[in-house]
C-alpha positions in Angstrom: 13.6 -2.1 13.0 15.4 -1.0 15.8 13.8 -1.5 19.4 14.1 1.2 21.9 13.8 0.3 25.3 11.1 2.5 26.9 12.9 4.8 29.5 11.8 5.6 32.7 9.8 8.8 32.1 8.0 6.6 29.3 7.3 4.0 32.0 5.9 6.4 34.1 3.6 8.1 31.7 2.2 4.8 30.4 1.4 3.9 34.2 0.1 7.1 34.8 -2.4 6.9 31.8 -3.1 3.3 32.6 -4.1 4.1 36.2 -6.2 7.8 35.6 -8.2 5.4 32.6 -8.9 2.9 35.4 -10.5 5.3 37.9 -12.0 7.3 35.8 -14.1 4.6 34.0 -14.6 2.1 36.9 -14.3 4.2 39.9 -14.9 4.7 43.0 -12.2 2.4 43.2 -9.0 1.3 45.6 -5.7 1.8 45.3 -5.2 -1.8 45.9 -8.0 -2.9 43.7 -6.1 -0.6 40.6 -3.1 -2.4 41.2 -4.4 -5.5 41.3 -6.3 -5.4 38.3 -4.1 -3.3 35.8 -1.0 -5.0 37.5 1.4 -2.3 38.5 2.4 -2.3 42.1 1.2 -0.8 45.0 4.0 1.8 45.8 3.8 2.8 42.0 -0.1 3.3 42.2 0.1 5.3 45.3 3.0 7.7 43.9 1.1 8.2 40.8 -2.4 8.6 42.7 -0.9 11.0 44.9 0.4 13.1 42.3 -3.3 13.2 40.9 -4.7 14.3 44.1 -2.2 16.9 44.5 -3.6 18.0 41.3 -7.1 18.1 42.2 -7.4 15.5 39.0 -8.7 12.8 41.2 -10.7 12.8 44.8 -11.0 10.3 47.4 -14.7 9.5 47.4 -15.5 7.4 50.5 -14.5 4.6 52.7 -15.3 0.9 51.8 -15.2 -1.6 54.8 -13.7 -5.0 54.3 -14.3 -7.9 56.7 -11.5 -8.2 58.8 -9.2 -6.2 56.9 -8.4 -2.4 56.7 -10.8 0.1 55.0 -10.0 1.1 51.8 -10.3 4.6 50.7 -12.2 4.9 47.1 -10.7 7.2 44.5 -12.8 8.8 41.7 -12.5 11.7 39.1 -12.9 15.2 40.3 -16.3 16.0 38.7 -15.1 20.1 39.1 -11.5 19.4 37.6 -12.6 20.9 34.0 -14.8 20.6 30.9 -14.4 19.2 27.1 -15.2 20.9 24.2 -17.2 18.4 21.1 -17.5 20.4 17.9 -19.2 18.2 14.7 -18.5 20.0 11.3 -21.4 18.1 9.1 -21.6 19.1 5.2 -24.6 21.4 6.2 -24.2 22.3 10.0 -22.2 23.2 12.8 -22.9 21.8 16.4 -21.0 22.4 19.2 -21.4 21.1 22.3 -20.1 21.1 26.0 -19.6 18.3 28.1 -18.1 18.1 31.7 -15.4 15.8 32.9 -17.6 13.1 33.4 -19.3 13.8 29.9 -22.7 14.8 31.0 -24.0 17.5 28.3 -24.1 21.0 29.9 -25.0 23.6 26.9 -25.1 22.8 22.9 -25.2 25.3 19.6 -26.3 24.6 16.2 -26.0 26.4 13.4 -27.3 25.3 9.7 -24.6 25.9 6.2 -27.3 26.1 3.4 -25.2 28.7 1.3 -23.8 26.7 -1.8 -19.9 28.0 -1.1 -18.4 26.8 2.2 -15.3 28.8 2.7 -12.4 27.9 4.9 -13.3 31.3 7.3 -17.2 30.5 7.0 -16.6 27.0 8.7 -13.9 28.6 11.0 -16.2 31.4 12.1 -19.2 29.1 12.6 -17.2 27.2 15.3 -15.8 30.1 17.0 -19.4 31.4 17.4 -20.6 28.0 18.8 -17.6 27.7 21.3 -18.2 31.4 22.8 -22.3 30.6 23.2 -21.7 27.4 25.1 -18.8 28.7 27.4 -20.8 32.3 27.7 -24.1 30.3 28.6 -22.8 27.9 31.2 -20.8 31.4 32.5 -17.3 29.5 32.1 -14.1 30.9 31.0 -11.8 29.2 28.5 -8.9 27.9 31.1 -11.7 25.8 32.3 -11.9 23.9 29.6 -9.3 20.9 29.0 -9.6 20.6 25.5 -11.9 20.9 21.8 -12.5 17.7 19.9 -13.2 18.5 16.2 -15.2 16.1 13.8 -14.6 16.7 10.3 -16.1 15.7 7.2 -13.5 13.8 4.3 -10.0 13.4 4.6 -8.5 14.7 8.0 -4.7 14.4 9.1 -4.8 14.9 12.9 -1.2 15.6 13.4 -1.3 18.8 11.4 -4.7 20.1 12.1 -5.4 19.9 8.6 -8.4 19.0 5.7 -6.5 17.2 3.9 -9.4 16.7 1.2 -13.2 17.8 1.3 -15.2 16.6 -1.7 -18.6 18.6 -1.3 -16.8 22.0 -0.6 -13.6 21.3 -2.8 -11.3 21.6 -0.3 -7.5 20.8 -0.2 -5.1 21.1 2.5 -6.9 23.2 4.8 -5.3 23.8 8.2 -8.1 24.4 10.3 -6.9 24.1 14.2 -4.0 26.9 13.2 -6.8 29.0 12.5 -8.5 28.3 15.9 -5.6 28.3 17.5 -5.1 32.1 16.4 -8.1 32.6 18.5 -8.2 30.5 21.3 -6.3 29.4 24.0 -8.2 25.5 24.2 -6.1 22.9 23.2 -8.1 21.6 19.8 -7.9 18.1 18.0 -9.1 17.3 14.7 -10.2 14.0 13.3 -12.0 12.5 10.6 -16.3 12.9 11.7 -17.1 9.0 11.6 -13.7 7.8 13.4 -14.6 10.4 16.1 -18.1 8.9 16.4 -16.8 4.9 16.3 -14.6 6.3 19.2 -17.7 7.8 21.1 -19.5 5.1 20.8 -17.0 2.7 22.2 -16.1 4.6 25.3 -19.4 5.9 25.8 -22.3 4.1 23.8 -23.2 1.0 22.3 -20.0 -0.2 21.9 -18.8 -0.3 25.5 -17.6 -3.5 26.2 -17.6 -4.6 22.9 -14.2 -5.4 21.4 -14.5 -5.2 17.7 -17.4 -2.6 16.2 -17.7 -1.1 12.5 -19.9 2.4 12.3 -21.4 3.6 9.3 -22.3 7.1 9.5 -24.7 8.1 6.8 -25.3 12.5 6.5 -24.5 14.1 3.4 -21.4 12.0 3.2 -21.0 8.3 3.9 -18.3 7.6 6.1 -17.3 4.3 8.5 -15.0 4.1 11.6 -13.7 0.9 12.7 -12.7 -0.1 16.1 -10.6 -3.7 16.0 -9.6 -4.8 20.0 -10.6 -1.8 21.5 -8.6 0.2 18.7 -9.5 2.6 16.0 -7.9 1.4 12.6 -6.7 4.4 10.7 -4.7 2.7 7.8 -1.4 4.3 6.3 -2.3 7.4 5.9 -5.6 7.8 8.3 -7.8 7.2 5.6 -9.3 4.0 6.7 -12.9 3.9 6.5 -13.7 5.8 3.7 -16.6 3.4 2.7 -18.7 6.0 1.2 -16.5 6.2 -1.6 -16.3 2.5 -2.1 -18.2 1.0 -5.8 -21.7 0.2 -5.5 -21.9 0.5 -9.6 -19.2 1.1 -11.8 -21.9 2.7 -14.6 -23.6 4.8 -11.9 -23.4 8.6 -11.5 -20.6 10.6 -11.1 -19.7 11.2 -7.5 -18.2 14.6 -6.2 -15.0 12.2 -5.6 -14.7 12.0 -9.4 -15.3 8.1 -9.6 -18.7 6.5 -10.6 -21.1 4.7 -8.8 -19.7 5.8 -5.6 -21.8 4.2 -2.3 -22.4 7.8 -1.3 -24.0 8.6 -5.2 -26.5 5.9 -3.9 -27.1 6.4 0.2 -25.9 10.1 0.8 -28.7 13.1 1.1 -27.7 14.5 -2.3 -28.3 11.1 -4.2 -31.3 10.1 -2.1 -33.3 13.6 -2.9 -31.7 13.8 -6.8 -33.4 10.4 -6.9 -37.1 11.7 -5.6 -36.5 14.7 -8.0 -36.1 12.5 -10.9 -39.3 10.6 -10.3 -41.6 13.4 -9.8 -42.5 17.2 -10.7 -43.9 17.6 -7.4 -41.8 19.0 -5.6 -41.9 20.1 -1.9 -41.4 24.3 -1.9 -38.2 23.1 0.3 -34.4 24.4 -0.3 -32.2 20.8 -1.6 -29.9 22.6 0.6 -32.0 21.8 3.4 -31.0 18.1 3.9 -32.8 17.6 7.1 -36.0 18.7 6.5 -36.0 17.1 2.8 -35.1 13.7 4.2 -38.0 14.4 6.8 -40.2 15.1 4.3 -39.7 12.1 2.4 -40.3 9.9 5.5 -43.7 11.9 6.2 -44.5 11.7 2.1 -44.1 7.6 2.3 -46.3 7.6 5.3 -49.6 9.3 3.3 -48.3 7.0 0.1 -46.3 9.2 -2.5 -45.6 6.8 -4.8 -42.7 8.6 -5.5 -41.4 8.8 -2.1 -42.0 5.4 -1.3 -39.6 4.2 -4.6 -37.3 6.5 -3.8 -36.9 5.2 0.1 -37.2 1.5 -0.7 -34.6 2.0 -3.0 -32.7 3.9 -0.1 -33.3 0.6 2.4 -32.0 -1.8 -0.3 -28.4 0.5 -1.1 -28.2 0.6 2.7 -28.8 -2.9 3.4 -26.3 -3.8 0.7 -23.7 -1.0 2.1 -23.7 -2.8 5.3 -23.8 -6.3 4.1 -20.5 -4.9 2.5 -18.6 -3.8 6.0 -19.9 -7.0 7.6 -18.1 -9.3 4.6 -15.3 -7.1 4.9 -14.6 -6.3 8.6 -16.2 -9.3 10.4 -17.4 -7.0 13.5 -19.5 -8.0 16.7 -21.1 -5.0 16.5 -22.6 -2.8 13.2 -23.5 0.9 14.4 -26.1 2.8 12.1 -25.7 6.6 12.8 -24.8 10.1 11.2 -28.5 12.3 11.4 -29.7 10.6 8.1 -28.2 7.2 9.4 -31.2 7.8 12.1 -33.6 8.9 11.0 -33.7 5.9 7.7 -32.4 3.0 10.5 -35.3 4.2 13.1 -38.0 3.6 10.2 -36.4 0.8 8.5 -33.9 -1.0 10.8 -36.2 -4.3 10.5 -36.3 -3.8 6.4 -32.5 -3.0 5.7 -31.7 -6.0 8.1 -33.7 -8.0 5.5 -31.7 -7.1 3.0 -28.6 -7.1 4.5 -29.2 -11.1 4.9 -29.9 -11.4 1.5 -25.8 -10.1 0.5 -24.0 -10.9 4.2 -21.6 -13.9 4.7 -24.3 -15.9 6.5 -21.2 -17.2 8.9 -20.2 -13.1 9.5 -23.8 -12.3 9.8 -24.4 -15.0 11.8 -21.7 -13.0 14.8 -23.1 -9.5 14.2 -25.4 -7.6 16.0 -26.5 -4.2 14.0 -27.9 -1.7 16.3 -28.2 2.1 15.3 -26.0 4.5 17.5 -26.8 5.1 21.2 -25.7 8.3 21.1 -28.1 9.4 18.7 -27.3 12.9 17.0 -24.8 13.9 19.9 -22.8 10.7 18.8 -20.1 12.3 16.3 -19.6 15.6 18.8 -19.3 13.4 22.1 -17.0 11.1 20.1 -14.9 14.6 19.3 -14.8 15.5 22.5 -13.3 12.4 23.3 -10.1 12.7 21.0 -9.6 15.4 24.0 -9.9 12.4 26.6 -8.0 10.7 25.5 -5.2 13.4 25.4 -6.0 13.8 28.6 -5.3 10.4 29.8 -2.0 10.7 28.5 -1.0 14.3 29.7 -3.0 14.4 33.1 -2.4 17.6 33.4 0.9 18.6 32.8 2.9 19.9 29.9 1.9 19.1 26.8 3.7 18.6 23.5 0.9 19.8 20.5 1.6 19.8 16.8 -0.7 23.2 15.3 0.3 24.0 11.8 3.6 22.0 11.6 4.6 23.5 14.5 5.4 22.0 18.2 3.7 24.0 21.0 3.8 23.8 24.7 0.6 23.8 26.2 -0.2 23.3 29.8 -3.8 22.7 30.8 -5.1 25.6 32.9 -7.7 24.5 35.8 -9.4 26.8 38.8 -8.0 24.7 41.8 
């Protein structure tokens, strides 16, 4: 491999990332005390932090005394520079929801998909509608915004915008930021749904600090992100993570993959309620296609002792337990993050019990270095995580031209700000 030798506009960029990361996570901070602890020099941290300031990106924020030296003048994030966009796309809903700079929620949508076709323009629509309530009701317009984070369900190449492969609507090769893009003037980023919320909770919730953390997110899919030093592993092909299509039974039922015996035949909404439907005739006068409340209604049916509600939940626990024993054998993390909104509400009722069974299959050595907590950010975790692809764009454009691949096609964008 041949090694290219960074140039100086390279240099430059990197530094500039490096240093708008540091203040914006640990400020108020100096311009000495960024130097000093990301190690670029003083004249190089000044140029760059003026250039922010000029930009209205960063503020200074205060004075902080020293004893016997000079003050030093604090910098911080401009809390009015702008606004980010987190869209989740779950199998049976839409939420969208809008964060400022400093990702504090300002307005949220939520719309349910309970018809049994999903089309391409249905799903497209659906976020279009969500974007325009929550800019319309915090009285914003869109050059305010800095970016849209998108959180998809299956396969998701995020160069191209595209679904590259949705089992539950059938998809293939969908491009779906073109189609925004046609619409919109927001920069928009596209990931897979559980990478975007192992992401989210990294910077933002239980896993801050942390260096290595595995997320299962269990909805009507089953998905996993993994964060390894700080970094989300993606694989070859950006496919890493897809646990919920990983064997639990090589006899079992057909999953919509088109293998057998998939984990998400066993822990996903569709196999826990065609599981309850199985063992009974009584049946709640509740739409399948209404995931949420039928998972809901299961929890309240084990409380008043439904026998067949309580088989069908321990049965749940045990296929979760084992599902996580299986990421702790295999990815060794500090931390195992339970979320997705079935994740959630199974892990707040059962957290104790599937631990209990995850020591039964676990690598006692692993499980012995793993802490299993369920998400911090609760439902909000895959959209916060979404809107932080856009952060992290941000960190490496601050602000100024930016190179964006929509369709297969290169476009300039610049980000547009009221200064």
């Amino acid at each position: 491999m041949n090694y290219k030798k960074p140039s100086p506009a390279d240099s430059r960029r990197i530094n500039r990332s490096e240093i708008l990361r540091k203040i914006y996570f640990e400020g108020p901070i100096s311009r000495l005390e960024v130097s000093q602890q990301i190690g670029i020099s003083p004249a190089t941290v000044t140029n760059i932090v003026n250039n922010l300031l000029e930009k209205k990106i960063l503020m200074e924020s205060g004075i902080r005394q020293s004893e016997g030296g000079r003050p030093s003048t604090l910098l911080t994030i401009n809390p009015d520079y702008g606004y980010f966009l987190g869209i989740e796309v779950g199998e049976t809903f839409i939420q969208v929801e809008l964060f400022d700079i400093l990702f504090n929620l300002c307005q949220k949508s939520f719309s349910s998909l309970n018809t049994p076709k999903i089309s391409p323009h249905q799903i497209v629509l659906g976020m279009l509608q969500g974007i325009e309530d929550v800019i319309s009701r915090s009285k914003l317009s869109e050059k305010e915004i800095i970016g849209g984070g998108i959180g998809f369900p299956g396969l998701v190449d995020p160069i191209k915008g595209v679904s590259v492969f949705t089992p539950n609507w059938g998809w293939h090769n969908v491009s779906i930021a073109s189609q925004l893009r046609e619409r919109l003037s927001i920069p928009i980023y596209i990931d897979n749904g559980a990478k975007a919320m192992a992401i989210g909770e990294m910077l933002f919730g239980a896993g801050r600090g942390v260096n290595n953390i595995t997320v299962l997110l269990v909805g009507t899919g089953v998905g996993s992100g993994i964060i390894t030093e700080r970094t989300l592993f993606r694989g070859s092909s950006n496919n890493a993570g897809e646990f919920g299509h990983t064997t639990l039974n090589m006899d079992g039922p057909q999953c919509r993959c088109g293998s057998h015996g998939c984990v998400e035949v066993y822990i996903g909404a569709n196999g826990i309620i065609s599981r309850y439907q199985k063992l009974t005739s009584d049946t709640p006068v509740l739409s399948v296609d209404d995931q949420i409340a039928f998972i809901k209604f299961l929890l309240s049916e084990y409380e008043v002792g439904n026998s067949a509600a309580i088989q069908t939940l321990n049965e749940t626990v045990r296929y979760l337990g084992v599902t996580i024993a299986n990421l702790i054998n295999a990815y060794n993390p500090e931390l195992l993050l339970l979320g997705g909104w079935s994740g959630l509400l199974l892990g707040s009722k059962f957290l104790s019990q599937i631990e209990e069974v995850v020591a039964q299959y676990a690598i006692r050595q692993s499980l012995s270095k793993t802490t299993i907590r369920l998400c911090q950010l609760g439902q909000d975790s895959v959209a916060k995580g979404a809107a932080s692809l856009v952060l992290e764009h941000f960190f490496e454009t601050a602000g100024e031209s930016e190179s964006m691949v929509i369709g297969g096609k290169v476009v300039d964008r610049i980000y547009k700000h009221n200064t």
